[in-house]
N, CA, C and O of each residue as an XYZ file, in Angstrom:
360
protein
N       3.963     14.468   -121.571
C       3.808     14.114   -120.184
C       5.183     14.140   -119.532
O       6.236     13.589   -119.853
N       4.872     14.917   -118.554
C       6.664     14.968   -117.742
C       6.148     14.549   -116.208
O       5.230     14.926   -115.479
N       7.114     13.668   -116.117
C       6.940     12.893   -114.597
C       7.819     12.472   -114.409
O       8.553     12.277   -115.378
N       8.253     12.098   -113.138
C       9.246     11.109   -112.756
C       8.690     10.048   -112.579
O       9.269      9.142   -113.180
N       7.713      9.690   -111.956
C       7.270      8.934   -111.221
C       6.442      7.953   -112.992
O       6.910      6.971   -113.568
N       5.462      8.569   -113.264
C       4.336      7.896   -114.178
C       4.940      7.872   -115.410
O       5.432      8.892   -115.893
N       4.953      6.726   -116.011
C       5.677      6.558   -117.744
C       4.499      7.016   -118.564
O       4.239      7.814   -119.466
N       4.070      6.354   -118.005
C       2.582      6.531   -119.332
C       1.149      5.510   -118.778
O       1.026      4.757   -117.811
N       0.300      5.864   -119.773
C      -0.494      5.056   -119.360
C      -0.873      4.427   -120.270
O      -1.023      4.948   -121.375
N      -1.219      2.655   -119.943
C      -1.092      1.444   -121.056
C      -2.831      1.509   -121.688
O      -3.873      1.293   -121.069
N      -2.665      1.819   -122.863
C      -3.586      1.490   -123.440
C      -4.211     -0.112   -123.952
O      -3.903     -0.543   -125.063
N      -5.061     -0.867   -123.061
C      -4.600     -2.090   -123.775
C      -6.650     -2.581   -124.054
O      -7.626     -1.835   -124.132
N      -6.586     -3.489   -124.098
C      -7.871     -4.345   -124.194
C      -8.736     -4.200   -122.841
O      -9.835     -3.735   -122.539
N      -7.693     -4.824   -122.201
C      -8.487     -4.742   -120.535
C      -8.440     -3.358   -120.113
O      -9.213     -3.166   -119.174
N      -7.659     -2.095   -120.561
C      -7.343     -1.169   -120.131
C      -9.060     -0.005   -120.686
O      -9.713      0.778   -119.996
N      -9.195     -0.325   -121.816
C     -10.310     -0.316   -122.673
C     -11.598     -0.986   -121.386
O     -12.387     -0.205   -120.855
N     -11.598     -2.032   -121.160
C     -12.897     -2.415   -120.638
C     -12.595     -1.777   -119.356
O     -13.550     -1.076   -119.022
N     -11.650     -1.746   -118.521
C     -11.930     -1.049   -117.003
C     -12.375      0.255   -117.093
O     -13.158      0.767   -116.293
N     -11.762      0.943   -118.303
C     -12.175      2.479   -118.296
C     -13.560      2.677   -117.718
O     -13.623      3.520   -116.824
N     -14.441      2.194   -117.984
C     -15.905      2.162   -118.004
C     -16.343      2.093   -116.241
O     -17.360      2.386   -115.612
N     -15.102      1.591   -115.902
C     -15.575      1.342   -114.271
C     -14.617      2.434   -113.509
O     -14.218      2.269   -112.356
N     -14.212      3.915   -114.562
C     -13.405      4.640   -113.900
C     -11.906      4.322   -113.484
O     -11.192      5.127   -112.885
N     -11.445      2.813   -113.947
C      -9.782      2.705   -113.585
C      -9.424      2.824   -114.866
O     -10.099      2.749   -115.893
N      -7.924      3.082   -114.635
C      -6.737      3.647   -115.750
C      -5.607      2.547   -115.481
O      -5.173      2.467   -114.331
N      -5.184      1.833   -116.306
C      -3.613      1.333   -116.218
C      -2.524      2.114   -116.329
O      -2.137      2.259   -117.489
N      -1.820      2.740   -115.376
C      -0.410      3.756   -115.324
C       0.664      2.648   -115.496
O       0.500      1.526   -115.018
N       1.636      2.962   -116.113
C       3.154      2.426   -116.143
C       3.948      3.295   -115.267
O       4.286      4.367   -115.767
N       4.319      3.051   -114.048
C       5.260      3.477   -113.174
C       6.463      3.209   -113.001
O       6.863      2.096   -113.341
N       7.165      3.956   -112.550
C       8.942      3.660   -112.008
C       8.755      2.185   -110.603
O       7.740      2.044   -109.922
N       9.835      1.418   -110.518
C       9.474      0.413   -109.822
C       9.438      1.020   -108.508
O       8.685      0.533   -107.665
N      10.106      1.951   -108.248
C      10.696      2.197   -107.035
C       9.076      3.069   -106.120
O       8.720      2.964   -104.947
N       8.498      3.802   -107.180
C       7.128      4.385   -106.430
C       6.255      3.428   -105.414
O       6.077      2.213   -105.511
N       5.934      4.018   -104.760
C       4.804      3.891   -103.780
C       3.355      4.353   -104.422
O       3.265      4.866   -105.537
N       2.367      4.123   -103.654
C       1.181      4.067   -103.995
C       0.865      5.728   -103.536
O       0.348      6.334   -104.475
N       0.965      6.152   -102.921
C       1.084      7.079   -102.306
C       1.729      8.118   -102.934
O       1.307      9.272   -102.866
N       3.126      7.672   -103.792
C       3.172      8.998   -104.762
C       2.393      8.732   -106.090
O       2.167      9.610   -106.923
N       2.040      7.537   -106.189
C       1.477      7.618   -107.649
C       0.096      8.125   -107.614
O      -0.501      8.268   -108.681
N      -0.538      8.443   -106.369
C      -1.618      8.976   -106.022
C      -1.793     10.557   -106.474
O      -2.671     11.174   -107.076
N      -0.497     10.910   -105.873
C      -0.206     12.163   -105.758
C       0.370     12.865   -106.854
O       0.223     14.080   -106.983
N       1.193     11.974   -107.861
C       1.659     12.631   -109.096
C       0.087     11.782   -110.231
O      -0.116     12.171   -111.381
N      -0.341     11.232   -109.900
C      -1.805     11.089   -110.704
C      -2.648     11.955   -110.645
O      -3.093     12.064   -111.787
N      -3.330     12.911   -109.736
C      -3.714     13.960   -109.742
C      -3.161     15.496   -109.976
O      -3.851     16.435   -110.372
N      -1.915     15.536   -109.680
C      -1.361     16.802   -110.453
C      -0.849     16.451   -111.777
O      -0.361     17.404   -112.384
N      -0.837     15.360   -112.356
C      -0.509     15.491   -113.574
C      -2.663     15.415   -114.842
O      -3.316     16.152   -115.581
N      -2.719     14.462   -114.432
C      -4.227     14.376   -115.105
C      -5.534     15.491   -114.316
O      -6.709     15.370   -114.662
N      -5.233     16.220   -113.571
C      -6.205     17.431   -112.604
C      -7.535     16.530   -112.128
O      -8.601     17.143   -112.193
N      -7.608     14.838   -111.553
C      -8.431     14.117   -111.277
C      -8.191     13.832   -110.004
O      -7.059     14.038   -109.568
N      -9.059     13.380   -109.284
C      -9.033     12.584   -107.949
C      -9.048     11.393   -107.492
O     -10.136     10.816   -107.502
N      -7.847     10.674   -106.957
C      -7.655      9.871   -106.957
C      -8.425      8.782   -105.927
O      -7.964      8.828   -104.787
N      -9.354      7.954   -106.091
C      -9.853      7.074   -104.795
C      -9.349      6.422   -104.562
O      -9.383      6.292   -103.338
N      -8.315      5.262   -105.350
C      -7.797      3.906   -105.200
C      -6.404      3.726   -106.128
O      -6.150      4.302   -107.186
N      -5.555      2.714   -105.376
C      -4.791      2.961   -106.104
C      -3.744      1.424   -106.086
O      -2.832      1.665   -105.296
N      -3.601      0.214   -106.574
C      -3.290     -0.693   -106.156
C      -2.147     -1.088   -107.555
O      -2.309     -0.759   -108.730
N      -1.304     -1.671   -107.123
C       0.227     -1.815   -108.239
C       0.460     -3.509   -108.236
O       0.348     -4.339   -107.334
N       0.775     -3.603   -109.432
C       1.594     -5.251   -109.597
C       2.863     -4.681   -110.381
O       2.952     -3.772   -111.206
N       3.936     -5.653   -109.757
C       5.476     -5.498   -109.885
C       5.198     -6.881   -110.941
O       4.329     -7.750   -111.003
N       6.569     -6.522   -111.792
C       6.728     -7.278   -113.122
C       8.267     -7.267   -113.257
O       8.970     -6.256   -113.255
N       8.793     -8.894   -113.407
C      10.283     -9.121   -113.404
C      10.475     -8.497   -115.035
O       9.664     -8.252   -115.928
N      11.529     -8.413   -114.958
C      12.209     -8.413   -116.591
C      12.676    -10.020   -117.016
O      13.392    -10.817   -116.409
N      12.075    -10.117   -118.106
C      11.836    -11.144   -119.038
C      13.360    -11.236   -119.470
O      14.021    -10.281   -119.879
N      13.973    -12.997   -119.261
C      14.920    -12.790   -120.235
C      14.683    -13.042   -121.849
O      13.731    -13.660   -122.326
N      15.782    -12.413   -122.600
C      16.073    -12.499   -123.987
C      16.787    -12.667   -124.097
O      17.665    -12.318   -123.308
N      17.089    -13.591   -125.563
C      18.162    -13.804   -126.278
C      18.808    -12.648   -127.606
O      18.038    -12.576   -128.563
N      19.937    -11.893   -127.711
C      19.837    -11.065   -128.358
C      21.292    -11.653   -129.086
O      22.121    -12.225   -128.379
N      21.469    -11.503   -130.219
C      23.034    -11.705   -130.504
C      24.131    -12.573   -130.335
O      25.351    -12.562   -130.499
N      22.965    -13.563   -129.824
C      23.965    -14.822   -128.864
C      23.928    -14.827   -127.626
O      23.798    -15.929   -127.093
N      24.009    -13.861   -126.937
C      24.010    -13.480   -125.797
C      22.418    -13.186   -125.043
O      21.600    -12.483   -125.636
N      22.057    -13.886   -123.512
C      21.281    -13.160   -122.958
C      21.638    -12.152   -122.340
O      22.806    -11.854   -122.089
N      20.355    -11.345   -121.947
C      20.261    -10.168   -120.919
C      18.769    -10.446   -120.532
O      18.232    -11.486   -120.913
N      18.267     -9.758   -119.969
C      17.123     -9.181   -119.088
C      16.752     -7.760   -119.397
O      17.490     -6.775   -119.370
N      15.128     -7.848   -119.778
C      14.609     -6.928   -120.152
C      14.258     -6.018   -118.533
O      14.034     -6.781   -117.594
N      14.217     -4.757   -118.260
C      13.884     -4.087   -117.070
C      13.005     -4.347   -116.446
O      11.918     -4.532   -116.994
N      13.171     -4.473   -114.875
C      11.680     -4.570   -114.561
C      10.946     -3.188   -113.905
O      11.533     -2.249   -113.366
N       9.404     -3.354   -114.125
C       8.582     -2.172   -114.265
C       7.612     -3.104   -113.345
O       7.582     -4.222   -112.829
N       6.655     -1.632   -113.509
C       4.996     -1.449   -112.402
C       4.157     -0.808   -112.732
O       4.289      0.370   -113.062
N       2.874     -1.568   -112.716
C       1.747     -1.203   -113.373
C       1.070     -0.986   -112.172
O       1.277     -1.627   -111.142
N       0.113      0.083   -112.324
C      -0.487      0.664   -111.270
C      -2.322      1.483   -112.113
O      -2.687      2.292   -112.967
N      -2.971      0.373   -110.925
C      -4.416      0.839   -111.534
C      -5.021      1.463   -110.719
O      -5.220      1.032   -109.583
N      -5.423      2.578   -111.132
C      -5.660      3.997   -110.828
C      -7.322      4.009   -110.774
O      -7.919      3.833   -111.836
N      -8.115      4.227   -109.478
C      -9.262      5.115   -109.838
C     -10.321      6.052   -109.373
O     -10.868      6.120   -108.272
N     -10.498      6.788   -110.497
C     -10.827      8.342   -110.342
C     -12.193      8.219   -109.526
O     -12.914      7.246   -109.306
N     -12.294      9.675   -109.126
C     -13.774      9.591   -108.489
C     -14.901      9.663   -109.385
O     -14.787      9.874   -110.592
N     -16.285      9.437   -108.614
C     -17.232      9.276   -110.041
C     -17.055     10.453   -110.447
O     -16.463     11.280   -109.754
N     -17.709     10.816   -112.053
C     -17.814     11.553   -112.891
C     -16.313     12.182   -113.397
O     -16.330     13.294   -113.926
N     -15.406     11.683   -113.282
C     -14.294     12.176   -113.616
C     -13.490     10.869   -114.493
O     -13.603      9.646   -114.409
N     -12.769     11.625   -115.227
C     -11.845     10.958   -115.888
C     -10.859     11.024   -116.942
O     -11.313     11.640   -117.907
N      -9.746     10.639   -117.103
C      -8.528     10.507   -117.370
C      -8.442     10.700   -119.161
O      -8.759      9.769   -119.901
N      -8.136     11.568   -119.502
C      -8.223     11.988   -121.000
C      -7.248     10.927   -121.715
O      -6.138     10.851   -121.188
N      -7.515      9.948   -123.025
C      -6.706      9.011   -123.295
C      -6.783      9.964   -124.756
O      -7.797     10.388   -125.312
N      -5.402     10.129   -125.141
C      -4.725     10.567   -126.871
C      -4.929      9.632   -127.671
O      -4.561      9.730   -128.842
């Protein structure tokens, strides 16, 4: 998968039960809009996009070595297709 915009898409439990209702969990760059993730969601998966709504996520601190830092923060973005279509999961 080559994108700028879309990391991947989260395979998770809940990601598993929405499938069924046609949404996808995408991992996005923070900086996207809904609007490109619309737009790089359909030229990358060849689907149509109806909806498209994002939650922003701080970076978590950690303790590593003695020292903290802060893990990155990211955006999850749930995606969904029109009926009869859908998002091929590997």
């Amino acid at each position: 998968m080559s994108s700028q915009i879309i990391r991947g898409v989260r395979q998770t439990e809940k990601g598993a039960r929405i499938a069924r209702h046609r949404q996808y969990i995408l991992q996005v760059v923070p900086e996207a809009n809904k609007a490109q993730i619309k737009q790089e969601a359909e030229a990358l998966f060849q689907v149509s996009v109806v909806k498209v709504t994002t939650q922003n996520y701080d970076g978590k601190w950690r303790r590593l070595t003695g020292r903290w830092g802060r893990r990155p923060a990211w955006k999850k973005a749930f995606v969904t297709v029109a009926e009869g279509q859908k998002i091929e999961l590997k």
